[in-house]
N, C-alpha and C positions, 0 to 999 in steps of 0.2 A: 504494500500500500504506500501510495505519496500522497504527500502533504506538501502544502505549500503554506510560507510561514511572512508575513508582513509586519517590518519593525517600523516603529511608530515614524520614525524619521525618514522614510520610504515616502510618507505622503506628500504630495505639493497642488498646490492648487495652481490654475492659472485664471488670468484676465481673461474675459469675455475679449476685452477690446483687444488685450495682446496676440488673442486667438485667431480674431480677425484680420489681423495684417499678415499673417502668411508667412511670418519671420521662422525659418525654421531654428534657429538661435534659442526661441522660446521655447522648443518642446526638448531641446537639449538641457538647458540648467532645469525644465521639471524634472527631468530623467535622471539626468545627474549631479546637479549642481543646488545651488542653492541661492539667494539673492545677493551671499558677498561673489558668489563669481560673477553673476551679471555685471555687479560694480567692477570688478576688479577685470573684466573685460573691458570696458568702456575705460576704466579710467587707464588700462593701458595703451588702449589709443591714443588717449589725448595724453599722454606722456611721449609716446615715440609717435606723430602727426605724418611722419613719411613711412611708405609702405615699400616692396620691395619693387615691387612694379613699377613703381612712379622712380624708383633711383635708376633700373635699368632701362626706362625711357629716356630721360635725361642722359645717360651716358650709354645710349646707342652709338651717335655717330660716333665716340671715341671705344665703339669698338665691343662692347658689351651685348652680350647673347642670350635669352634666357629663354629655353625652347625643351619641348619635351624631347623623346630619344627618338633616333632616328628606325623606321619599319624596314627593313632589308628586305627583300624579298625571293623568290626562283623564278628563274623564268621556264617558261612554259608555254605549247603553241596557242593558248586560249587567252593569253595575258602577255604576250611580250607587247602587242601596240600600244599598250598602256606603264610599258616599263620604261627607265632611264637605268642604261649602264653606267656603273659608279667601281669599271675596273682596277683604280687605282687602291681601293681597300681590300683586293686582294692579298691575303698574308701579316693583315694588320691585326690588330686584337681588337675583342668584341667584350663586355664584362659580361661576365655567367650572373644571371642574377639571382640564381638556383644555389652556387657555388658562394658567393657573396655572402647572403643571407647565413649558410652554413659556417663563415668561417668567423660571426660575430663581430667581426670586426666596423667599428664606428669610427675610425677615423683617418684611416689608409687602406687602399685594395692590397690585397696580397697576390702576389703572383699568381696564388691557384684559382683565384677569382679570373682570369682572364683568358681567352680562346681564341685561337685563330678564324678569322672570316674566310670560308671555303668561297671558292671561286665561283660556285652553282648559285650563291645566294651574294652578289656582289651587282645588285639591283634595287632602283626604288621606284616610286609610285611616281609619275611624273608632277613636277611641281611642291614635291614633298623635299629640298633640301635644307630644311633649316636645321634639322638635325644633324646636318655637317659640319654647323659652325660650334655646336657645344662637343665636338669630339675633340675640338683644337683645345692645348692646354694653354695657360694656367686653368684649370674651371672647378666647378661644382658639382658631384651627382649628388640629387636628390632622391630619398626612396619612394616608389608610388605611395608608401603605406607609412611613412617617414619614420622608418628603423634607422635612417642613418641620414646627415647630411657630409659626407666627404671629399675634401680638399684633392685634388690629384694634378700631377707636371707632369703625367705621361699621355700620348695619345692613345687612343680607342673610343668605340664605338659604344652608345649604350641603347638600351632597347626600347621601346618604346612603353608610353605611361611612367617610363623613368625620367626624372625632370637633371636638363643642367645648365649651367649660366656659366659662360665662359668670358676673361674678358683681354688685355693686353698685359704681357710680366711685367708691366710696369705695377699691376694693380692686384700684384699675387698677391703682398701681403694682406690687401683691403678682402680678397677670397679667403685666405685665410682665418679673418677676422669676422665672417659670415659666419663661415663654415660651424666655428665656434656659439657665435649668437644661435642662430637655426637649428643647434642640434640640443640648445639649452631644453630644460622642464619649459620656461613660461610660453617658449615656442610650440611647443610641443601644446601645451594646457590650451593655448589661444588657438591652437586651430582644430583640435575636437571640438569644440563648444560652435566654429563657425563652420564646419564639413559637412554636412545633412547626414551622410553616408558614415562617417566613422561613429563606432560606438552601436549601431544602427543594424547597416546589413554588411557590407563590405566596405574595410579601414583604405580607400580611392582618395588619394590626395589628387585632387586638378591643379590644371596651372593655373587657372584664378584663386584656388585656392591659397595657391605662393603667394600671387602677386599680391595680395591683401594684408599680407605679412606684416605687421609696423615693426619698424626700421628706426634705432636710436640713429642721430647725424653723428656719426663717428667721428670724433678729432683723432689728430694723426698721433697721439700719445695711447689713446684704445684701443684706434689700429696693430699700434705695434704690441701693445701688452697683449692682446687676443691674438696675434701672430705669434709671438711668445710660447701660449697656453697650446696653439694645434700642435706645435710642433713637439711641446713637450707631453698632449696628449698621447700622438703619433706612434712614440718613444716607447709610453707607458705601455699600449694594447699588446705592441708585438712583443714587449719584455715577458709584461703581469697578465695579460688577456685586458678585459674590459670591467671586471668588476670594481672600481672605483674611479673610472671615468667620470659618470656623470654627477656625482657629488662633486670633483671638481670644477664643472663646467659649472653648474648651477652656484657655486659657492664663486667663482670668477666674474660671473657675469651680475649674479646681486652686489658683490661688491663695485665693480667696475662702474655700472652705470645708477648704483646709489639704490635699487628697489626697495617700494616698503617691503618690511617685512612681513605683514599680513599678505600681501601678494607673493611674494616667495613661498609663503608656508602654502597656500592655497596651491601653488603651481606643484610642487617639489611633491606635494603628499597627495595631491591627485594621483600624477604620476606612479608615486611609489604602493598606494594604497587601493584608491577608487576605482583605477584605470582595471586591475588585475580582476574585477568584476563584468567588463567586459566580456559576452559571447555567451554571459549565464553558468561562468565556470563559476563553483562552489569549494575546489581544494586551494583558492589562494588568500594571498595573504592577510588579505578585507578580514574575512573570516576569523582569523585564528586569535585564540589568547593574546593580549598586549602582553608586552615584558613589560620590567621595573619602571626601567628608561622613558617606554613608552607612558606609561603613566605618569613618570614627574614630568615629563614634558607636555602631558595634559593637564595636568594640577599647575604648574609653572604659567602657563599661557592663562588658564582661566582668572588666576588673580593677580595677573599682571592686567588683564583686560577691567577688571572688576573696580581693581585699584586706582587703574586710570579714569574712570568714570566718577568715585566715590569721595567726597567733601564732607569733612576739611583731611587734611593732611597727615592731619595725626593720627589717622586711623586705615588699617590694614587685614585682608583678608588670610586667613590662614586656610590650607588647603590639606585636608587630611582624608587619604585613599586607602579603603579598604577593602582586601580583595577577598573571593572563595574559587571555587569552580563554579557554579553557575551564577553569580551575578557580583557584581561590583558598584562598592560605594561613593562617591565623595560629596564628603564633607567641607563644604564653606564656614566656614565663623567670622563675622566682623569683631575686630577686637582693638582694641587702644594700643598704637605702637607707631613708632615713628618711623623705625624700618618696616620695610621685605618681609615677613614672617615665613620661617622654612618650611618646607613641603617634608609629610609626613606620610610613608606608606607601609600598611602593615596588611597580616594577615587577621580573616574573623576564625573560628572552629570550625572543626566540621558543619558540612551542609546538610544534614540531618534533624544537628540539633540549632543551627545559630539561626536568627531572625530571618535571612537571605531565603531560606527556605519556605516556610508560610507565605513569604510574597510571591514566588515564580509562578505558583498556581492563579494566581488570581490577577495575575500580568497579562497572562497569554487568556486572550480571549478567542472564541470560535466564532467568526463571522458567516461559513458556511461549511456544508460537508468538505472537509478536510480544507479547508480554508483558513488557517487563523492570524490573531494580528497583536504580536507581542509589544505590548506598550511600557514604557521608561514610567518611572515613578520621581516626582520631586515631592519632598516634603518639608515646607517650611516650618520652622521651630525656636521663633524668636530673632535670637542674630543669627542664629545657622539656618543650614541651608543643606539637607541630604539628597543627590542624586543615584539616583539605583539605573543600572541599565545592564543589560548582558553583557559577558567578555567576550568580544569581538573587539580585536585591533579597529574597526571601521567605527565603532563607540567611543574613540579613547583615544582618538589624534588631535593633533594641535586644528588642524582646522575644525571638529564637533567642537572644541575647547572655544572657540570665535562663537561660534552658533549659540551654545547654551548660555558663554556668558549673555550673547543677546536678549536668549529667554527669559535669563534671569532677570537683567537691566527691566525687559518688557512687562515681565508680573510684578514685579516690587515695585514701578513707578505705576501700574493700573489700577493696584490694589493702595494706592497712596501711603506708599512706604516708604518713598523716595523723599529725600530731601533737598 
């Protein structure tokens, strides 16, 4: 028998009006997001106002290319009037995107990534050469499904639905400096929420989708620190593999171009958390038990958020987590202190006999045959403040930690508690 099980934070409403404008933007933050990514979508446009499209307009005539991959084809007696011979890629390299994909690699092709172009398919579709000019190096391949955006100085060919921008060595290191930007979380985070398709049915990056890309105006001191960063990426994959890449990246580029931090944590733990729910898989990481860390770092954020809110000054939230197997506490206390108050996490007894238990039953409600919709418990208690919710890492990241403190902000000032 299945069940199917719905946690309270699962729900979202939307606008009639929002509905009606057809944005499909809005049935993405229902599905996944929440109303701090909508802000933190918007407000990262109007942080970087140039998009990527609009920089390779601008520097077309000086040479800049940004085109998907080039369709090679066979010729054949039903289609050659419709072909153009393109014999000089005979013997040149083509990128395997098969072999690519397998060799994990994010931020150089490896040699086993790459194929000779046989002479039978050294053919294209008449009028289709634009894909000739991103096989010229310095340039960019971009993934159709964006597993990777990487830097490359060699020639070959890439295939089609694979995106690249090539431009003059004068302008390697500014490609380099992409490479890095494009391959960050908040890139990554800004264009699921704007792709119809990813998240959806098929993760189809389009080339409008690139080119909507907002783009910080790099000064030529970023440039070179983020030329810096690929090439010390580069270094890293083929030494270590890939497993602390992208905490680099992401830690480079919040620092480099200043991101709040609430957008960083939004991007970075999409990424590492919300994303892994994708496809309706149920064995990753969303799902499982938080660690320690992961809890002080949701206690950490919720009263830093709470404390920034709360007047006068002498007064400080204390944040104490307590865990079992099936559910998890934390506790707020407002209390007199002039500092920080330290974050406290302990264990309750067994779940037979401790409090934790008499609630689970009465959390999970049945909404229909095998339907049910396990709901969060808050109970407020004076200056405290207990939250109950299941241990799932997806309950107990720094971005839920943004959300609840919201909740909380929202019922203490409706129920006029607020000061």
């Amino acid at each position: 028998m299945w069940t199917i099980t719905l946690n309270e934070n699962e729900f979202q409403t939307v606008s009639p009006y929002e509905a009606e404008r057809g944005d499909a933007r809005t049935w993405k933050i229902a599905l996944w997001g929440t109303h701090r990514d909508e802000r933190a979508i918007a407000r990262l446009q109007r942080l970087f106002p140039q998009t990527l499209g609009q920089l390779c307009q601008e520097n077309e005539q000086n040479g800049w290319h940004l085109h998907e991959g080039l369709p090679l084809r066979k010729r054949s007696d039903e289609n050659h009037e419709h072909l153009d011979s393109v014999p000089f890629l005979q013997g040149k390299k083509r990128l395997n995107t098969t072999a690519m994909n397998a060799s994990e690699y994010l931020f150089s092709v490896p040699p086993s990534a790459l194929e000779d172009i046989p002479k039978e398919e050294c053919f294209i579709r008449k009028g289709r050469r634009k894909g000739l000019l991103v096989s010229e190096p310095p340039r960019l391949i971009m993934h159709a499904s964006w597993k990777y955006v990487i830097y490359s100085n060699d020639y070959f060919v890439i295939r089609p639905r694979q995106i690249g921008l090539s431009a003059p060595q004068k302008d390697a290191d500014y490609l380099r400096a992409l490479s890095v930007f494009l391959s960050s979380s908040i890139v990554r985070y800004y264009l699921f929420f704007q792709t119809p398709s990813w998240g959806i049915e098929r993760d189809r990056i389009t080339l409008d989708d690139v080119k909507s890309i907002p783009l910080p105006h790099f000064t030529p001191d970023q440039i070179a620190q983020l030329a810096a960063v690929q090439k010390e990426l580069a270094q890293m994959e083929i030494k270590r593999g890939t497993s602390s890449t992208q905490a680099l990246v992401d830690e480079q580029i919040a620092h480099i171009f200043r991101l709040p931090a609430s957008m960083s944590i939004l991007a970075t733990e999409f990424h590492r958390v919300r994303s892994t729910l994708i496809g309706g898989s149920t064995p990753g990481v969303a799902i499982k038990p938080p660690k320690e860390e992961d809890l002080r770092a949701y206690a950490q954020e919720i009263a830093n958020e709470l404390d920034a809110f709360t007047t006068p000054r002498d007064t400080h939230h204390k944040v104490t987590m307590t865990t079992s197997q099936k559910m998890i506490c934390c506790t707020v206390e407002l209390l007199k202190s002039d500092q920080p108050l330290p974050i406290e996490v302990g264990k309750d007894g067994p779940d037979d006999t401790s409090p934790f238990a008499q609630m689970i039953n009465g959390l999970n409600k049945e909404l229909s045959q095998w339907v049910y919709v396990q709901r969060g418990l808050r109970i407020f208690a004076g200056p405290k403040v207990h939250i109950y919710k299941m241990p799932r890492l997806i309950n107990w990241t720094r971005t839920q930690a943004l959300n609840d403190a919201d909740d909380l902000i929202a019922e203490v000032l409706a129920a006029g508690m607020g000061k």
